[in-house]
C-alpha positions, 0 to 999 in steps of 0.5 A: 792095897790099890789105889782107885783113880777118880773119874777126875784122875782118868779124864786128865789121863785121858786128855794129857794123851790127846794134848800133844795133837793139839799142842803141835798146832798150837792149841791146848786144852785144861780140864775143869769139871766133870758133873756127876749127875749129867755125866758131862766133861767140861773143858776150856780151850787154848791158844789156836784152839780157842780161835779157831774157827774149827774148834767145835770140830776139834771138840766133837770129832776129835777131843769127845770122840776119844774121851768117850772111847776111852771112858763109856761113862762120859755122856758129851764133853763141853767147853767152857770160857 
């Protein structure tokens, strides 16, 4: 019998791909919920990520953009302190 990966399990999949971009420059992101009924990830950022004054377009453009590619089922992503 297969074992099924929660929708939990596939963001952080999801998001361990995406972390090294932003380890390189010193940033990182942690993942900590996804609600079901909104369909929305909530993320927290760290190091430069959680400085920069790019942040949000790391978040949108780079980040969501490659969740949502990855798993249609997420409706945005958001980061949270």
């Amino acid at each position: 019998m297969l074992a099924t990966t929660t929708i939990e399990e596939q963001i952080i999949e999801t998001l361990e791909k995406v972390r090294p971009y932003l380890q390189q420059d010193g940033g990182d992101v942690e993942f900590v919920r996804y609600e079901e009924t909104t369909r929305v990830v909530e993320v927290r950022l760290h190091g430069n990520c959680k400085r920069c004054p790019m942040s949000m377009m790391t978040l949108r453009g780079g980040i969501e953009r490659f969740l949502l590619k990855a798993m249609p089922e997420i409706r945005r992503i958001e980061a949270v302190q």
